[in-house]
N, C-alpha and C positions, 0 to 999 in steps of 0.2 A: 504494500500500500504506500502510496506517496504522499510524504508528508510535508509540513510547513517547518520550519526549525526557528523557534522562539529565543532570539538573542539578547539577551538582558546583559545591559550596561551601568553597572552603579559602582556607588561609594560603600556601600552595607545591603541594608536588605531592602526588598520591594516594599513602598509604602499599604498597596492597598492588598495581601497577601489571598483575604478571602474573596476577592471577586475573581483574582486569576485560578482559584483552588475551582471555584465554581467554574468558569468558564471552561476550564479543560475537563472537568468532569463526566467520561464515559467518553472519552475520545482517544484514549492512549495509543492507538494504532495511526492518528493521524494526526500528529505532533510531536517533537524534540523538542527539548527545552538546555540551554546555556546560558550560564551567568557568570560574567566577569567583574569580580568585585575589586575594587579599588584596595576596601582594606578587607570588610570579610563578612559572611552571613551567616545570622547564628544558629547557634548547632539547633536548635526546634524551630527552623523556618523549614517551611514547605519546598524550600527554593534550596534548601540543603548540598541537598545532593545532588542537584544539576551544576553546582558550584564546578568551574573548571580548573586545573593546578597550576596552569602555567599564568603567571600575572605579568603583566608590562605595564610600567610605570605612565600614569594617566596625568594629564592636569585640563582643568576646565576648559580650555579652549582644544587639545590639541589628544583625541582618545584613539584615532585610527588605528593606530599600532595594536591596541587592544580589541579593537575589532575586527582587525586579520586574523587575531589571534581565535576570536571564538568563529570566525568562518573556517579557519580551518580544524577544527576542532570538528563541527558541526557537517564537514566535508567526509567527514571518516565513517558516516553510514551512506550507503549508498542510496538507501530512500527517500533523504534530505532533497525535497524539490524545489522549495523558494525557501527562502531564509531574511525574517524581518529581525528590524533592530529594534529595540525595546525598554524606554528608560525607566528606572525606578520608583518616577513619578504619573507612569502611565495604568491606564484601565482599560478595558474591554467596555465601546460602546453595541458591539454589538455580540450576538452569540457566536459560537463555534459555528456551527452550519452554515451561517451565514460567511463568516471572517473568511473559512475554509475554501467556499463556493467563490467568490471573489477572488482571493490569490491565487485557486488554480485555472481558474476557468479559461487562461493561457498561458503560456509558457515564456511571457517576457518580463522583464525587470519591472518595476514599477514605483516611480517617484518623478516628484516635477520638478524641470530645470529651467537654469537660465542663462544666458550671457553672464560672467565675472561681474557684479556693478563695483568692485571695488578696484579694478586698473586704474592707475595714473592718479588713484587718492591713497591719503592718510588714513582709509579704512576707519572701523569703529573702533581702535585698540589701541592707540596713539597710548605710549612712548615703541610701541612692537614693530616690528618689521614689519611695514605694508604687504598687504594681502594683494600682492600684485602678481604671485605666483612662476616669477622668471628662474630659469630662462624659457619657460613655457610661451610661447607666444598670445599674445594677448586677445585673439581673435578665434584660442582654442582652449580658452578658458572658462570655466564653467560653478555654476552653485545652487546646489538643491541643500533639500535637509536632511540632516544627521540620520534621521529615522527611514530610510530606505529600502526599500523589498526588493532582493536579487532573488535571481532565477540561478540555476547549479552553475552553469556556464560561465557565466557572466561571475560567479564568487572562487570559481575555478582560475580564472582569468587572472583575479585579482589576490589573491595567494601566490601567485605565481611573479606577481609583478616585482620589482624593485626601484627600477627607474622614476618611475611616476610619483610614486610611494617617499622615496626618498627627497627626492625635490619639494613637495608638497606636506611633507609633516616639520619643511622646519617652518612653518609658515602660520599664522593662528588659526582658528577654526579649519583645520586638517579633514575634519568631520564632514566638510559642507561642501568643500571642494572639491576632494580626492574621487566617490563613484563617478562623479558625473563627470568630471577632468579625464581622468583617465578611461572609463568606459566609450566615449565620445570622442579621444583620438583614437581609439582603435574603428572608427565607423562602426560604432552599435547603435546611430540614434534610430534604426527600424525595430531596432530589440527592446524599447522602451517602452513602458504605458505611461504617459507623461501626467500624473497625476497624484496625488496623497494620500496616502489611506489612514496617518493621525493627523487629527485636528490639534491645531496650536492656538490659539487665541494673541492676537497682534491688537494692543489698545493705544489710540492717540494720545498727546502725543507720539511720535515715534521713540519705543525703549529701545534700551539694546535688549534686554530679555525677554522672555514672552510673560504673559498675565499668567500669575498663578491661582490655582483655586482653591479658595480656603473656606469658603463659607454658603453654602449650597443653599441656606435659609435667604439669601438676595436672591431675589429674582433673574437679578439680570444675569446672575454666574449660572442659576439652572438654567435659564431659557439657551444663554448663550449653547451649554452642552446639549439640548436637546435641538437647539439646532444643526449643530452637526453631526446629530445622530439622522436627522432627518435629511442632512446633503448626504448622505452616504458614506461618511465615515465610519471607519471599523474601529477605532481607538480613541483617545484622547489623554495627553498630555499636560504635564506642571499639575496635577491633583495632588494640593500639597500633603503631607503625612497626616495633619489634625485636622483634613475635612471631614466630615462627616456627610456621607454619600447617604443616608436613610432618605431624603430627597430624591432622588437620583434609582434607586434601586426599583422603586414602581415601574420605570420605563426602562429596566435592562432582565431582558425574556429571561436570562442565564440565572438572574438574582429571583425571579417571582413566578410564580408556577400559574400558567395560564390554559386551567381547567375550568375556569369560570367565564361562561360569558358576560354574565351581569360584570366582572374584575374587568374585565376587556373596555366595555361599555364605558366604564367609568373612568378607564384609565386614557382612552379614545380624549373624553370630554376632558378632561384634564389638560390634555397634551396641547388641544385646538385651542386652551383659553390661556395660556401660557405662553403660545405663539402669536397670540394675534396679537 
């Protein structure tokens, strides 16, 4: 059976532990799970034992290395067919069946790119070495997000690489550059599905970081998540450690047992009055 391989990148352990416990639940034949912790996870997380041994030294802007490391990790069964990246601050907006149905439904990479916007500036990291990515040429430079869905090929590719790899990690955010830099000099842009599958939340003015969620009792932090459960998002990200998701858990199938249609009915009305 071909699976998905769930790549978790932290510092410790996963914040929200029981929604990922529930979402993989009754799926074991179509999923791996990897977790590279920065410093460690403790010995009664659920995330235990997917913990992987080999650690490479991480810092917030600059994690690649560490995520070569659990791609090829995660390369060593041979059922492993897409393989997403997965932060510790992430959740499951939608179910398994669904998540599953999505990532495999073809066989190409999936995450959205762009042009480099940072050539020929001081970048957002000023006193750091601009994020100009030379001697790369400027016109085959590139920046998606951290959390990106490869396909075996395409993670085979890039285990393999050195070149691109090395140029691009002395550089900051290594993370955002590197699939899409180097998958796109090699002419993969027909092997891509150019689009997201976690939601990040971007609030004016422009941060450097994204919105975090801490407080699901505001409105506007649920409505936000239920919006992009409703664009078709399969994730969502920055859900800080001390929110409290009892909000939130109504509208994720994997959290609430819908044997009820009157549950249904009500959860329908809910969702409409929230949105509008």
């Amino acid at each position: 059976m071909l699976k998905i391989a769930f790549l978790f990148l932290t510092i410790s352990n996963v914040y929200h532990e029981n929604h990922w416990r529930d979402f993989f639940a009754g799926y074991s034949d179509y999923y791996s799970v990897y977790l590279h912790a920065k410093e460690s996870v403790s010995k009664n997380s659920f995330f235990k034992p997917y913990e992987i041994t080999t650690k490479v030294p991480t810092a917030w802007a600059n994690t690649m290395r560490a995520q070569i490391e659990l791609l090829k990790t995660a390369l060593a069964d041979p059922d492993n067919e897409k393989f997403i990246f997965i932060s510790e601050s992430t959740i499951p907006l939608a179910d398994f069946d669904t998540a599953y149905t999505h990532l495999m439904r073809n066989d190409l990479s999936i995450f959205y790119f762009r042009p480099n916007p940072h050539v020929n500036t001081n970048g957002d990291f000023s006193p750091q070495p601009k994020r100009n990515l030379a001697p790369i040429p400027a016109n085959k430079q590139f920046k998606s997000t951290q959390w990106v869905v490869l396909n075996r090929k395409h993670a085979q590719l890039m285990v393999q690489d050195d070149s691109y790899l090395n140029i691009i990690a002395n550089y900051p955010c290594d993370n955002e550059h590197y699939p899409a830099t180097f998958l796109l000099n090699n002419n993969l842009f027909d092997e891509i599905d150019p689009h997201d599958v976690t939601y990040v939340e971007w609030r004016k003015p422009a941060p450097k970081h994204p919105y975090a969620f801490t407080n699901l009792q505001k409105n506007d932090e649920l409505e936000a998540l239920l919006k992009a459960q409703e664009h078709g998002y399969l994730f969502a990200r920055k859900i800080a450690q001390e929110c409290d998701l009892t909000a939130l858990d109504p509208f994720l199938s994997y959290r609430t047992p819908k044997d009820s249609l009157i549950f249904e009915d009500i959860q329908d009305a809910f969702k409409k009055l929230m949105l509008n």
